[in-house]
VOSE-130505 format. One record per residue (C-alpha): residue number from 1; residue in three letters; y, z, x. Coordinates in Angstrom, 1 decimal, always signed. Layout:
residues N
+-----+--------+--------+--------+--------+
| num | residu |     py |     pz |     px |
+-----+--------+--------+--------+--------+
| NUM |    Ala |      Y |      Z |      X |
...
+-----+--------+--------+--------+--------+
***
This chain:
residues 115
+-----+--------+--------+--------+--------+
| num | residu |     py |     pz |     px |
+-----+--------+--------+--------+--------+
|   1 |    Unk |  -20.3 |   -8.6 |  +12.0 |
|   2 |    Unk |  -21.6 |   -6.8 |   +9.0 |
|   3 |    Unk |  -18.8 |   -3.7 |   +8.0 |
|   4 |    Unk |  -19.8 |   -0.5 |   +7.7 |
|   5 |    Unk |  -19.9 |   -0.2 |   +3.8 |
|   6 |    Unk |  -18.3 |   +3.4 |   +4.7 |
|   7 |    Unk |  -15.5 |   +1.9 |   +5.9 |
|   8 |    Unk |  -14.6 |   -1.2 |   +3.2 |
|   9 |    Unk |  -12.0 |   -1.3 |   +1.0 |
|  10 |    Unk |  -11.1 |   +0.8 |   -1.7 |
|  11 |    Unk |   -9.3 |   +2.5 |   -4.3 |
|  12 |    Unk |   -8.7 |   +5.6 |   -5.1 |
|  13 |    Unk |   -7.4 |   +6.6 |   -8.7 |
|  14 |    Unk |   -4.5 |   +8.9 |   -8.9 |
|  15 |    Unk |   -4.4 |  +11.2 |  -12.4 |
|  16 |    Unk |   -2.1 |  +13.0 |  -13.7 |
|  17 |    Unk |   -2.0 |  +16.6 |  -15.3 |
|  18 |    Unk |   -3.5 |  +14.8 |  -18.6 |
|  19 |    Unk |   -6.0 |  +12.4 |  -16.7 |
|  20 |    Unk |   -3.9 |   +9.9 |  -17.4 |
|  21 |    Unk |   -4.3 |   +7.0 |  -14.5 |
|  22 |    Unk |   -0.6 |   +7.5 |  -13.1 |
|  23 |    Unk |   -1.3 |   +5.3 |  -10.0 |
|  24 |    Unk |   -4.1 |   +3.9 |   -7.3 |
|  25 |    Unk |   -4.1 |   +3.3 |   -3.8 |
|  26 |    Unk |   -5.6 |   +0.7 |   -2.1 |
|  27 |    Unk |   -7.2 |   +1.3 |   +1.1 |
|  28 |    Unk |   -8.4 |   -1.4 |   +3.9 |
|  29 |    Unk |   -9.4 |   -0.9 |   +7.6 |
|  30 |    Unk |   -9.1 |   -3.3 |  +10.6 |
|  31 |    Unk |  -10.1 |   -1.4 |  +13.6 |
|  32 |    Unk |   -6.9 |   +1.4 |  +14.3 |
|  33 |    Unk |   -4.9 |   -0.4 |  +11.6 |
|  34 |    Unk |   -5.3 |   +1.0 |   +7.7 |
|  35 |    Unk |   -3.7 |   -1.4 |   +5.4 |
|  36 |    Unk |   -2.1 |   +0.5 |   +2.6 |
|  37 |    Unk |   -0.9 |   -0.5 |   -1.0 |
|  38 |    Unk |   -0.1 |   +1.4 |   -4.1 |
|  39 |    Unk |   +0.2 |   +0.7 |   -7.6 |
|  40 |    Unk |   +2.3 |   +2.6 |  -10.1 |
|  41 |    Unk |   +1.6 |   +3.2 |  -13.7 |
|  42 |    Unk |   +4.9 |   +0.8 |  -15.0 |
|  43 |    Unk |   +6.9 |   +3.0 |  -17.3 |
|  44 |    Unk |   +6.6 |   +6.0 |  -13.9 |
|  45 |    Unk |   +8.8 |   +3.7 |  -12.1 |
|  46 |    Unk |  +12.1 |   +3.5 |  -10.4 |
|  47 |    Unk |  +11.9 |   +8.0 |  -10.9 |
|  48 |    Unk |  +11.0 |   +8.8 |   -7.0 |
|  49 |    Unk |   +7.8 |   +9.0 |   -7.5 |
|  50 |    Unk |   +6.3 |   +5.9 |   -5.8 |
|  51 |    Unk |   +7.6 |   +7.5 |   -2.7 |
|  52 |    Unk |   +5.7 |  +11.3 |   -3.3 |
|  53 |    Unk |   +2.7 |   +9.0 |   -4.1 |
|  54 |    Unk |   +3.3 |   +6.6 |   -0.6 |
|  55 |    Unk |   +3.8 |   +9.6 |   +1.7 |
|  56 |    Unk |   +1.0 |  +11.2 |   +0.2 |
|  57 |    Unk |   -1.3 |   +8.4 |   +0.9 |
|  58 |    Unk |   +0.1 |   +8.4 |   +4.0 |
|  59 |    Unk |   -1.1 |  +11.8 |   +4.7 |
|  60 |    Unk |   -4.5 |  +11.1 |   +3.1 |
|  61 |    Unk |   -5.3 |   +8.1 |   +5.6 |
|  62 |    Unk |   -3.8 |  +10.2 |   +8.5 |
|  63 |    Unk |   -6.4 |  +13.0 |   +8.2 |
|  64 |    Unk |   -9.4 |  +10.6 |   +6.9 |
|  65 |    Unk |   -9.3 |   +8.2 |  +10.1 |
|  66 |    Unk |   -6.3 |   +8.4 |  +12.2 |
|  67 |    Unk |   -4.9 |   +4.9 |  +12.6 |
|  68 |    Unk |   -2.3 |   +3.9 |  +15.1 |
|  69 |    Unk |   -0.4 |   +1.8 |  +12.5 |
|  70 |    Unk |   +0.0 |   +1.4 |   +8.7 |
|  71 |    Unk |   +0.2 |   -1.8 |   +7.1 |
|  72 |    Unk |   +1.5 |   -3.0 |   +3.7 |
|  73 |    Unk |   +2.4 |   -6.5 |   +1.8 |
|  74 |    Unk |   +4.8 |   -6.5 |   -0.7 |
|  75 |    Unk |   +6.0 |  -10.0 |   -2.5 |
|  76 |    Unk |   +9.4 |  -10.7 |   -0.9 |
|  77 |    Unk |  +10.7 |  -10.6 |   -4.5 |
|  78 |    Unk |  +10.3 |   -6.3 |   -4.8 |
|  79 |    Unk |  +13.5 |   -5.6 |   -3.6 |
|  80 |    Unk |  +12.9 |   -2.0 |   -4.7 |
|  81 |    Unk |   +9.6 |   -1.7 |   -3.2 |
|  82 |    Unk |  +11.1 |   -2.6 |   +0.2 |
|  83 |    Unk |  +13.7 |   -0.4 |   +0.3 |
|  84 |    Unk |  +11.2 |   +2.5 |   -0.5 |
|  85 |    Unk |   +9.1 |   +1.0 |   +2.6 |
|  86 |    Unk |  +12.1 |   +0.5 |   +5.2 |
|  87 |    Unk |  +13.0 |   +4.2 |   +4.1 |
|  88 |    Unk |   +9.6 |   +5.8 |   +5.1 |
|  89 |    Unk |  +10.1 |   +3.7 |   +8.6 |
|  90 |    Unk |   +8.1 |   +0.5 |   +7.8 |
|  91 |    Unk |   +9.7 |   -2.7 |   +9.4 |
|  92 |    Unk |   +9.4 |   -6.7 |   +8.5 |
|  93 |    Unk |   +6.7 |   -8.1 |  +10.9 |
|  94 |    Unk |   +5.7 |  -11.4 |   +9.7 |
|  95 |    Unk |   +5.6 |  -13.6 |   +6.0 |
|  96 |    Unk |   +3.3 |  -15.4 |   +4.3 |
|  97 |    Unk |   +2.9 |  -17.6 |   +1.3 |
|  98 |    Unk |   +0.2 |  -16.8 |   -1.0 |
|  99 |    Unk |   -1.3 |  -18.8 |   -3.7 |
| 100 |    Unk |   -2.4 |  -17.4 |   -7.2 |
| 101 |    Unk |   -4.2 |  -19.7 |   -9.3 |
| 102 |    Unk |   -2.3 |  -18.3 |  -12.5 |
| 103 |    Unk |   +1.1 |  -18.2 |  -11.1 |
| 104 |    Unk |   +1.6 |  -20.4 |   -8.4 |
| 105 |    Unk |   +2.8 |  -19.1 |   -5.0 |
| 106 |    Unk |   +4.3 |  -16.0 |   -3.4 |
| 107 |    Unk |   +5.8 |  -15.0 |   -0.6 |
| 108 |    Unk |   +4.5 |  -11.8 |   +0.7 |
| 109 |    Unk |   +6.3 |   -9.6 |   +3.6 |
| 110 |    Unk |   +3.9 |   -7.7 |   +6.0 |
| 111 |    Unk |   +5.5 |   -4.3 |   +6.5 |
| 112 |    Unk |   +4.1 |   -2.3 |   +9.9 |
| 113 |    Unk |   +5.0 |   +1.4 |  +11.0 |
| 114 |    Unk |   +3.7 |   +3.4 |  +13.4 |
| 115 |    Unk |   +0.8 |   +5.8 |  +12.1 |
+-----+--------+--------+--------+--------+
***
């Protein structure tokens, strides 16, 4: 089944004040599920804002197509990460091992919550 090239994955940048890249979000759709993930410029963590960035995306996928749930993966090893996700209501559903060719394998929790 081809994918509506509309609807395939992508990122958005997120700039600061200065048009500095402070962030992206990652955006992925499988039928009322968005798949979310979010990168933070390094040196911006561990200050809050990776959550005013997550709810935001939040928000932004809410009003652009109205999913049923949210989905994330984080590598089991992001203990801060996880904490930020089981505050805005996301839950452990399932883990998986993936392989990197670089660096081996990881083990990556799927988070879920209710859009």
């Amino acid at each position: 089944a081809m994918r509506d090239p509309a609807r395939a994955a992508h990122l958005r940048a997120v700039l600061g004040e200065n048009g500095r890249l402070e962030a992206f979000w990652y955006f992925d759709w499988h039928g009322d599920v968005v798949e979310v993930g979010i990168g933070l410029r390094p040196d911006l963590t561990g200050g809050g804002l990776g959550e005013s960035f997550l709810r935001a995306q939040l928000e932004y996928a809410s009003q652009h197509w109205n999913p049923v749930t949210f989905r994330l993966f984080v590598a089991s090893w992001n203990e801060r990460a996880i904490r930020l996700y089981e505050r805005l209501g996301f839950h452990e559903v399932a883990r998986e091992t993936r392989r990197f060719e670089l660096v081996g394998d990881h083990e990556f929790i799927r988070m879920e919550r209710a859009a």
